[in-house]
Backbone atoms as SQL, in Angstrom:
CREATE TABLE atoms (id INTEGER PRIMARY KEY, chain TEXT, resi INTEGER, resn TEXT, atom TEXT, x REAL, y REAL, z REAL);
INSERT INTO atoms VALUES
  (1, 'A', 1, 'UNK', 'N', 0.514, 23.542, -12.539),
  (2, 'A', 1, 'UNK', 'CA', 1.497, 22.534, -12.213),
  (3, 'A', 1, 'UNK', 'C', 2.802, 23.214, -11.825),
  (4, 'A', 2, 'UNK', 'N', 3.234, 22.906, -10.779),
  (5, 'A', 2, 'UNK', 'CA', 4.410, 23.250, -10.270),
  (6, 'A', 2, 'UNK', 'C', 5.966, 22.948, -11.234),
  (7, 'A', 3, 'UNK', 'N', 7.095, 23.375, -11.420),
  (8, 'A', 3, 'UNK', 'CA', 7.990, 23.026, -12.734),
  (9, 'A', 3, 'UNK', 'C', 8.646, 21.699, -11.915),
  (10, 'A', 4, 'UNK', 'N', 8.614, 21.511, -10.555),
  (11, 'A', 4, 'UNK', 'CA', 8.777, 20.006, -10.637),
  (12, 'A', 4, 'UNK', 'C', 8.189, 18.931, -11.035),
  (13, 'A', 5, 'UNK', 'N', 6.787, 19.256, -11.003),
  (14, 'A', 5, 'UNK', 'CA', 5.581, 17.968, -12.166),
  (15, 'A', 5, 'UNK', 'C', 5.896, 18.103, -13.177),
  (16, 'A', 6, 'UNK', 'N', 6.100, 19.291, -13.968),
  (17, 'A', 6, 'UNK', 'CA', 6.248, 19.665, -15.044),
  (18, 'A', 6, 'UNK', 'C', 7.683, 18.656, -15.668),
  (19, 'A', 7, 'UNK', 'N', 8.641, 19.009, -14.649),
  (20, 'A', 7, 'UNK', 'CA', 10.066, 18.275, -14.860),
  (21, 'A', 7, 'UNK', 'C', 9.718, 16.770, -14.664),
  (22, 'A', 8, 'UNK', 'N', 9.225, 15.998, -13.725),
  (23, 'A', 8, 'UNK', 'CA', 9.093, 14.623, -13.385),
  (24, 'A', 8, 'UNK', 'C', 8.056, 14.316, -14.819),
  (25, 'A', 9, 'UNK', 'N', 7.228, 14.804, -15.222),
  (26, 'A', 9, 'UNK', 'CA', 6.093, 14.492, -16.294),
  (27, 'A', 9, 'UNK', 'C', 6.956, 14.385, -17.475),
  (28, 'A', 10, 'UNK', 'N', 8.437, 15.394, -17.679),
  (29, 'A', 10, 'UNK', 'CA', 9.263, 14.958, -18.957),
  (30, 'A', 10, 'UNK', 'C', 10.203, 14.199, -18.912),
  (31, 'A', 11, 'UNK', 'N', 10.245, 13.472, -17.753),
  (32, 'A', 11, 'UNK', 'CA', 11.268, 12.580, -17.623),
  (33, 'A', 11, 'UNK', 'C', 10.709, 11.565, -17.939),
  (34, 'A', 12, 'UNK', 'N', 9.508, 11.186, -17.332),
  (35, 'A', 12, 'UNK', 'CA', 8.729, 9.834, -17.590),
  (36, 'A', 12, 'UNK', 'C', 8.067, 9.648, -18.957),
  (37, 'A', 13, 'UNK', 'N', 7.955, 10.615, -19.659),
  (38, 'A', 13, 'UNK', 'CA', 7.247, 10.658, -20.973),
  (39, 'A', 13, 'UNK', 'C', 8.699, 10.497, -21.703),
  (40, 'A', 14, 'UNK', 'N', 10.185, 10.714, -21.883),
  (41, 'A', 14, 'UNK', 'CA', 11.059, 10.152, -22.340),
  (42, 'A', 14, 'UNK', 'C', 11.059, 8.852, -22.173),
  (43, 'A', 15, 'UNK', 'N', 11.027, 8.356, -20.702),
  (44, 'A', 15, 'UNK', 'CA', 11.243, 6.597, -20.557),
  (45, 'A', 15, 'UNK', 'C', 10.305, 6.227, -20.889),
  (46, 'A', 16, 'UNK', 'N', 9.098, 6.722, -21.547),
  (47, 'A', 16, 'UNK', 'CA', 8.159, 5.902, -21.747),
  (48, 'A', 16, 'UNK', 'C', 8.028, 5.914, -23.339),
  (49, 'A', 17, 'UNK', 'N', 8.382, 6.658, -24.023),
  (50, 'A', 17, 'UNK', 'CA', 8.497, 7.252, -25.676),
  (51, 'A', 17, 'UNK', 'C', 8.457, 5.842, -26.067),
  (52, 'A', 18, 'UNK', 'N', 7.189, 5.660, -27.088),
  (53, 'A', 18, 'UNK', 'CA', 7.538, 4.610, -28.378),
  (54, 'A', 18, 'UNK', 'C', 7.169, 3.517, -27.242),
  (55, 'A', 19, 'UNK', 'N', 6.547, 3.540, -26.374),
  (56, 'A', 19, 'UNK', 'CA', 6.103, 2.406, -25.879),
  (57, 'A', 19, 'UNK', 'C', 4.590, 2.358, -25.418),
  (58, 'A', 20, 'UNK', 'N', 3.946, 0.593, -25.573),
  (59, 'A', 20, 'UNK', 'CA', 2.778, 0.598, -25.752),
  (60, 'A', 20, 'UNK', 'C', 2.524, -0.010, -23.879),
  (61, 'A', 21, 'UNK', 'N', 1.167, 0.233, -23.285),
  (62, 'A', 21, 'UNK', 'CA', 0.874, -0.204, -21.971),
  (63, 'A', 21, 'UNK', 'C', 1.981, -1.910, -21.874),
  (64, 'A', 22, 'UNK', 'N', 1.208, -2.431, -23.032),
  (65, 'A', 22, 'UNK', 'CA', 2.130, -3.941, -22.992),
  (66, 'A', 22, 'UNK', 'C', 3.504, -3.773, -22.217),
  (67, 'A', 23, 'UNK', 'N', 4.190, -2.984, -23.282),
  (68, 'A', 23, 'UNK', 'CA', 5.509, -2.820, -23.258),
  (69, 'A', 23, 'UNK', 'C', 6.100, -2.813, -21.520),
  (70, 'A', 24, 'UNK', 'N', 5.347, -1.908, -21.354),
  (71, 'A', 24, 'UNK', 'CA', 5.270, -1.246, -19.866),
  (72, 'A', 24, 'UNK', 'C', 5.194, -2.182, -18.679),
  (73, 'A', 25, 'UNK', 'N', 4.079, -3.156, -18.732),
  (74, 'A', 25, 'UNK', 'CA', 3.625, -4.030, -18.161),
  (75, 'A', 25, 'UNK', 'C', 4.875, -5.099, -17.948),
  (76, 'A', 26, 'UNK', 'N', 5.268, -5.584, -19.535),
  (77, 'A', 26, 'UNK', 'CA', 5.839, -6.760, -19.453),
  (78, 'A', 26, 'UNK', 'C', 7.416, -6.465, -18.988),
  (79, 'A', 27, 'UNK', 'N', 7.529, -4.977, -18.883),
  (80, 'A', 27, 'UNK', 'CA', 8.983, -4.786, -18.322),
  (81, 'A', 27, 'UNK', 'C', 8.852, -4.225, -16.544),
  (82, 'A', 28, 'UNK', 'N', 7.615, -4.331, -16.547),
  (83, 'A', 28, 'UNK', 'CA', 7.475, -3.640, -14.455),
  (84, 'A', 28, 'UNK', 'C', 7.527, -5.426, -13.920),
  (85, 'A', 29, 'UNK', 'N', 6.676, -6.647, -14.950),
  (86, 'A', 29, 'UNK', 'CA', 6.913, -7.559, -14.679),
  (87, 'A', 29, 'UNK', 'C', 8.011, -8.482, -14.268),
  (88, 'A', 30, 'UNK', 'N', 8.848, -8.031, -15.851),
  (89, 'A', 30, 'UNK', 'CA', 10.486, -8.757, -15.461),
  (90, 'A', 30, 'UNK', 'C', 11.480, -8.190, -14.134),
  (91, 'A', 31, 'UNK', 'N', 11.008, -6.725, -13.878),
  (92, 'A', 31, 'UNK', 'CA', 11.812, -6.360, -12.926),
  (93, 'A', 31, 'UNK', 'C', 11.624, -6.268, -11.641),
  (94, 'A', 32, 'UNK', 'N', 9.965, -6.472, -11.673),
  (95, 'A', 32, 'UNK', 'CA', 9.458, -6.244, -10.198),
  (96, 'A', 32, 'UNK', 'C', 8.448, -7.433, -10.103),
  (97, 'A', 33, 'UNK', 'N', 8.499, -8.561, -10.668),
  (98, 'A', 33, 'UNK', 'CA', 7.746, -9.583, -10.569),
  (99, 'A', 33, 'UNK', 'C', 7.085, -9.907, -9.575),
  (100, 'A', 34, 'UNK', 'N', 7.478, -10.021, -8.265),
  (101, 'A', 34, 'UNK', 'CA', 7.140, -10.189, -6.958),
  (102, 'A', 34, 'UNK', 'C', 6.625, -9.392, -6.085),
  (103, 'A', 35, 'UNK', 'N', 6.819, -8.467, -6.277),
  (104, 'A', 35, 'UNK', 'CA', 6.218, -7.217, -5.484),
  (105, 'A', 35, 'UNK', 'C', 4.609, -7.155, -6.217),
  (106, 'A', 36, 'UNK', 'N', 4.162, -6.291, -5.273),
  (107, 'A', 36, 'UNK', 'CA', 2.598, -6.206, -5.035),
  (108, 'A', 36, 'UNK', 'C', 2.330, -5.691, -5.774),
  (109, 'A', 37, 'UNK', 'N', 1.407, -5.442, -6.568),
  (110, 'A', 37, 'UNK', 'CA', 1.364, -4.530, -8.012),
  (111, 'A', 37, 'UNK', 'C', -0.406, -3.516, -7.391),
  (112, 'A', 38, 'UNK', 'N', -1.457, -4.883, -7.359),
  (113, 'A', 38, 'UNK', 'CA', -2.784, -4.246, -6.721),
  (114, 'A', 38, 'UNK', 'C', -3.270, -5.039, -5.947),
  (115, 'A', 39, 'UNK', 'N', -4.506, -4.453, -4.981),
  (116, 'A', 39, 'UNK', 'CA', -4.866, -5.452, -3.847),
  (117, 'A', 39, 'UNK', 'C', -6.225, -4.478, -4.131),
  (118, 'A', 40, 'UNK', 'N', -7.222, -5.678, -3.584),
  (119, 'A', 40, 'UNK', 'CA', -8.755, -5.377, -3.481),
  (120, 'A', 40, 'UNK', 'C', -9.078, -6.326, -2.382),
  (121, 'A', 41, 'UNK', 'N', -10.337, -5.545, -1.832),
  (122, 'A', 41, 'UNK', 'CA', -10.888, -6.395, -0.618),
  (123, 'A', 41, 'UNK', 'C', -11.286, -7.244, -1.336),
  (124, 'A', 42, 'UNK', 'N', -11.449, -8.823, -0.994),
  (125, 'A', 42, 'UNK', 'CA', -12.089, -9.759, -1.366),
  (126, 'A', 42, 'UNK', 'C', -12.679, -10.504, 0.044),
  (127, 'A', 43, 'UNK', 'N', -13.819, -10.701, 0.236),
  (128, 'A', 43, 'UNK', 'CA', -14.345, -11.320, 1.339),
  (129, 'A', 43, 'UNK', 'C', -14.005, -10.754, 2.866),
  (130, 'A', 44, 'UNK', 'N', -13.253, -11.510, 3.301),
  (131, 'A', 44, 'UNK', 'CA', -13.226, -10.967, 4.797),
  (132, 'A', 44, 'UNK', 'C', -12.021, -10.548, 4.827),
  (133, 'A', 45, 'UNK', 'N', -10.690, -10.418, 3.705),
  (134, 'A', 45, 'UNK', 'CA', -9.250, -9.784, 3.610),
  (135, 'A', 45, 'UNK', 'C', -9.159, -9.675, 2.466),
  (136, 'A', 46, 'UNK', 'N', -8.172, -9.476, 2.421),
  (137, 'A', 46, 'UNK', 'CA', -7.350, -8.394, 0.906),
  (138, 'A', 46, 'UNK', 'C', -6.453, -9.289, -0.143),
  (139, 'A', 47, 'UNK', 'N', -7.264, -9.639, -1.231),
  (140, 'A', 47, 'UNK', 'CA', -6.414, -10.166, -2.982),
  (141, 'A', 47, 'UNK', 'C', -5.251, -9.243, -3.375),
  (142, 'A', 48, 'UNK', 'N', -4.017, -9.709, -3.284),
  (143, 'A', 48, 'UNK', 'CA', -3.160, -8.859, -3.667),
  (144, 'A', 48, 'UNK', 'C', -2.428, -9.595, -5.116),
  (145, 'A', 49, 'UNK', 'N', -2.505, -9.186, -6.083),
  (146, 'A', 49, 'UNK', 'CA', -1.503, -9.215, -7.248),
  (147, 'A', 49, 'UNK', 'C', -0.174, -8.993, -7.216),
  (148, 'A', 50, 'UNK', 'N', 0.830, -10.079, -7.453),
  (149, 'A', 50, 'UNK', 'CA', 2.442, -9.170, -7.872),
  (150, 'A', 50, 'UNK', 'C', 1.476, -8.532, -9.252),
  (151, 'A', 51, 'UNK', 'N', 3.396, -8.060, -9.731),
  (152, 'A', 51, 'UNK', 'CA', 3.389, -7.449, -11.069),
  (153, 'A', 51, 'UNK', 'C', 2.917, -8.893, -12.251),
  (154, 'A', 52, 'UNK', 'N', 3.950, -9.813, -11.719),
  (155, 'A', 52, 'UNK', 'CA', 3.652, -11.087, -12.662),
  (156, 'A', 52, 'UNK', 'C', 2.241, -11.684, -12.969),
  (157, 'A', 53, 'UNK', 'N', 1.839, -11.617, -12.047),
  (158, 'A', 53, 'UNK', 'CA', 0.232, -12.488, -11.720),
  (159, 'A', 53, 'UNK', 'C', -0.446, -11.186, -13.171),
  (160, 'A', 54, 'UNK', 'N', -0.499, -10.078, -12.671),
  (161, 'A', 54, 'UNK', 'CA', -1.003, -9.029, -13.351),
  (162, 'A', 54, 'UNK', 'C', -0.949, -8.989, -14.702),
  (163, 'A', 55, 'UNK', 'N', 0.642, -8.943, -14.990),
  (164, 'A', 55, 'UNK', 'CA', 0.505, -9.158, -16.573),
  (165, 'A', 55, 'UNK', 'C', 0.544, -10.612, -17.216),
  (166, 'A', 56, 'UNK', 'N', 0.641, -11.836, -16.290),
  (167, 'A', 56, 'UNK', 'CA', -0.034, -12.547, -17.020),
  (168, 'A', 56, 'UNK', 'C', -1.625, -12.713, -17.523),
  (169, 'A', 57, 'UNK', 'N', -2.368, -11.962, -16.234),
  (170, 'A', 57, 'UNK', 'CA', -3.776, -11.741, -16.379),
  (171, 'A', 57, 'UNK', 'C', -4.371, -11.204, -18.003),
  (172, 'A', 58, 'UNK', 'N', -3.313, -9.523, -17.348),
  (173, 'A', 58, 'UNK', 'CA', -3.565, -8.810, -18.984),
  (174, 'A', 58, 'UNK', 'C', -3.494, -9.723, -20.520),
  (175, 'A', 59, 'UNK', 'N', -1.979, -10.823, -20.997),
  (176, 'A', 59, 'UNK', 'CA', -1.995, -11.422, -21.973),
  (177, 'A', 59, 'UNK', 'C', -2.915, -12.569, -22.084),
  (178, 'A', 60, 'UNK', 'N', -3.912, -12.811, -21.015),
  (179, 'A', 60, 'UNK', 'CA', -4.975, -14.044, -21.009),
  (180, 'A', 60, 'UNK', 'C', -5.842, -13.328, -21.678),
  (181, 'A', 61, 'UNK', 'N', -6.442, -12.133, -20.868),
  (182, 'A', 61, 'UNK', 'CA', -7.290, -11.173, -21.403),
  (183, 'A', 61, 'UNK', 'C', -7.206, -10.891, -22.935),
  (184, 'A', 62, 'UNK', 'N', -6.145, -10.245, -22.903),
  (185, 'A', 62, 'UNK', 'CA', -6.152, -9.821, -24.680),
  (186, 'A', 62, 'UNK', 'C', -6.139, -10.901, -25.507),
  (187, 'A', 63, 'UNK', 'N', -5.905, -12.044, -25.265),
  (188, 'A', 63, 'UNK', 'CA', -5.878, -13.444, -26.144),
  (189, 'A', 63, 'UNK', 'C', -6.915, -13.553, -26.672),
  (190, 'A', 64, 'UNK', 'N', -8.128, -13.748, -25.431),
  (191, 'A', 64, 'UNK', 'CA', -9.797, -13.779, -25.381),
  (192, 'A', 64, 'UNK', 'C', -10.421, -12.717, -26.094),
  (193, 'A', 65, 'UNK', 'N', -10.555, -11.304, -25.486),
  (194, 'A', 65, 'UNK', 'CA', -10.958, -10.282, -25.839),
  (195, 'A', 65, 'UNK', 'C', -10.924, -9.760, -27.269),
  (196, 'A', 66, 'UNK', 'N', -9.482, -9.789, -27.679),
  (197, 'A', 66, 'UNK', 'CA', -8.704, -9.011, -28.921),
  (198, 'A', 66, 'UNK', 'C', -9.494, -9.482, -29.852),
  (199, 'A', 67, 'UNK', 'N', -9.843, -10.828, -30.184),
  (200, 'A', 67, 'UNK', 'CA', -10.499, -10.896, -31.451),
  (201, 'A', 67, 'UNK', 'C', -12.337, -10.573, -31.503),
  (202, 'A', 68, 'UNK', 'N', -12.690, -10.719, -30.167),
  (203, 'A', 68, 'UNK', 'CA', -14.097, -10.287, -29.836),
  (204, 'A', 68, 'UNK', 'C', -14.051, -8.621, -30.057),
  (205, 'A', 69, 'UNK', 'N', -13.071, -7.819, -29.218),
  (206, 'A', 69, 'UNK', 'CA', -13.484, -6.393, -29.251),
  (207, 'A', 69, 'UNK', 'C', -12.612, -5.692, -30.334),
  (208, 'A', 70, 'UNK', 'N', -12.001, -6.808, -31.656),
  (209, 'A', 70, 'UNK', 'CA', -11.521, -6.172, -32.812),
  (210, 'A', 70, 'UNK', 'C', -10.550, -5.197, -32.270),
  (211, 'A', 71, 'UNK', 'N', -10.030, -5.485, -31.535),
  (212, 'A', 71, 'UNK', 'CA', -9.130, -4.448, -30.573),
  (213, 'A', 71, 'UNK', 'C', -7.588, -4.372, -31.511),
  (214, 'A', 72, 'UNK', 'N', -7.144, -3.118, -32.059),
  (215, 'A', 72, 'UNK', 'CA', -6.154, -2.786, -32.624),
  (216, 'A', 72, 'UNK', 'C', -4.915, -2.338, -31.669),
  (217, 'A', 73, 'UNK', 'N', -3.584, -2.595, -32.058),
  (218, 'A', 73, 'UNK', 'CA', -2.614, -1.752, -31.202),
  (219, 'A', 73, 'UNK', 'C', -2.671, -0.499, -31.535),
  (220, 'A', 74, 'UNK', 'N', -2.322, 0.397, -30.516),
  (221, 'A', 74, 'UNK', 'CA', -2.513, 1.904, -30.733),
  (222, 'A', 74, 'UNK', 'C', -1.599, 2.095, -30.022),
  (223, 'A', 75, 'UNK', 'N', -1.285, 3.490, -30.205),
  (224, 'A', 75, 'UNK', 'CA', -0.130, 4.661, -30.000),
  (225, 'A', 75, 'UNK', 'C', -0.123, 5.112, -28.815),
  (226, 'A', 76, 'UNK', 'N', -1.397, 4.467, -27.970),
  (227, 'A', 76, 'UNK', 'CA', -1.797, 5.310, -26.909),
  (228, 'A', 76, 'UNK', 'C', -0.530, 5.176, -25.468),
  (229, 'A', 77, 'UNK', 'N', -0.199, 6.084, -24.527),
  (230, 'A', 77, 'UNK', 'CA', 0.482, 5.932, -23.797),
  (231, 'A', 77, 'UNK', 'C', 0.060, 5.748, -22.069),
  (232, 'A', 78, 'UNK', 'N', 0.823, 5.207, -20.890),
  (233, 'A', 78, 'UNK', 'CA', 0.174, 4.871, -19.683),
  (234, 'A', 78, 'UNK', 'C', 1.623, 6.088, -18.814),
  (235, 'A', 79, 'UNK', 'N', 1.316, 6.239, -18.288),
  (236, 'A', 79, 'UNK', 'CA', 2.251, 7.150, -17.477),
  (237, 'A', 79, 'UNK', 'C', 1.892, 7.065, -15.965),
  (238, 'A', 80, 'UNK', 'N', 2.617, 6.841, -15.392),
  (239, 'A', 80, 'UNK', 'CA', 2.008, 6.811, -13.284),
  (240, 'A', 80, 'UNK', 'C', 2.560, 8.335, -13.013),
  (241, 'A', 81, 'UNK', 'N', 1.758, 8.477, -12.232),
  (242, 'A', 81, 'UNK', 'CA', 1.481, 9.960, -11.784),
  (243, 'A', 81, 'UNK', 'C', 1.835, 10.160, -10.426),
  (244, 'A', 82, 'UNK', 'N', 2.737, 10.883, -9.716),
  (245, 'A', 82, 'UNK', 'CA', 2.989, 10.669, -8.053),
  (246, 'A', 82, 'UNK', 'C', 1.723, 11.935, -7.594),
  (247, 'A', 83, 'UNK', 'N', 1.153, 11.479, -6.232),
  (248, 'A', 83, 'UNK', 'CA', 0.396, 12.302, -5.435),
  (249, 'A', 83, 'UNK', 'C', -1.208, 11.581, -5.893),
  (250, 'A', 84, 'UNK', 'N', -1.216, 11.009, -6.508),
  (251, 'A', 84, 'UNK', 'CA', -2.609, 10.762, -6.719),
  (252, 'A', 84, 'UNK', 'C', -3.261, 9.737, -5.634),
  (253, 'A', 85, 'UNK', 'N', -4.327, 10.267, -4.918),
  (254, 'A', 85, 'UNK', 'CA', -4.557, 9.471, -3.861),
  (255, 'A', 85, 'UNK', 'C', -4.779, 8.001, -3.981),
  (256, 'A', 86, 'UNK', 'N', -4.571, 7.294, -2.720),
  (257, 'A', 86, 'UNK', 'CA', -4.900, 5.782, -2.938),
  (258, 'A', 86, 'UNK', 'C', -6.104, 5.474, -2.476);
């Protein structure tokens, strides 16, 4: 790794410290609500998600899921990575 990944990887692991994917989600939501978050081909064009659509998806999901897959909060962290192909 080059010491600029190295440098960009400790910047984002500060803004991200002590926070869970949720966390993450529900604050790319409040700030970037409208913007495109993901898109998949669907049929003959392209399903695109804002951020909002997205994490409301995620808190439907975990509503349903959480008590089926006994799913605990964890420590675990999400970090976006620049250069990774699309």
């Amino acid at each position: 790794m080059t010491a600029e990944t190295l440098q960009r990887r400790a910047e984002i692991e500060r803004q991200i410290s002590g926070l869970t994917l949720r966390d993450l989600l529900e604050r790319i939501a409040r700030e970037e609500g409208d913007a495109p978050a993901f898109s998949d081909e669907a049929g003959d064009g392209w399903q695109t998600l804002t951020w909002a659509q997205a994490y409301q998806r995620v808190l439907r999901l975990a509503a349903v899921d959480r008590p089926r897959l006994a799913m605990r909060p964890s420590p675990r962290r999400c970090c976006d990575a620049d250069g990774w192909p699309a």
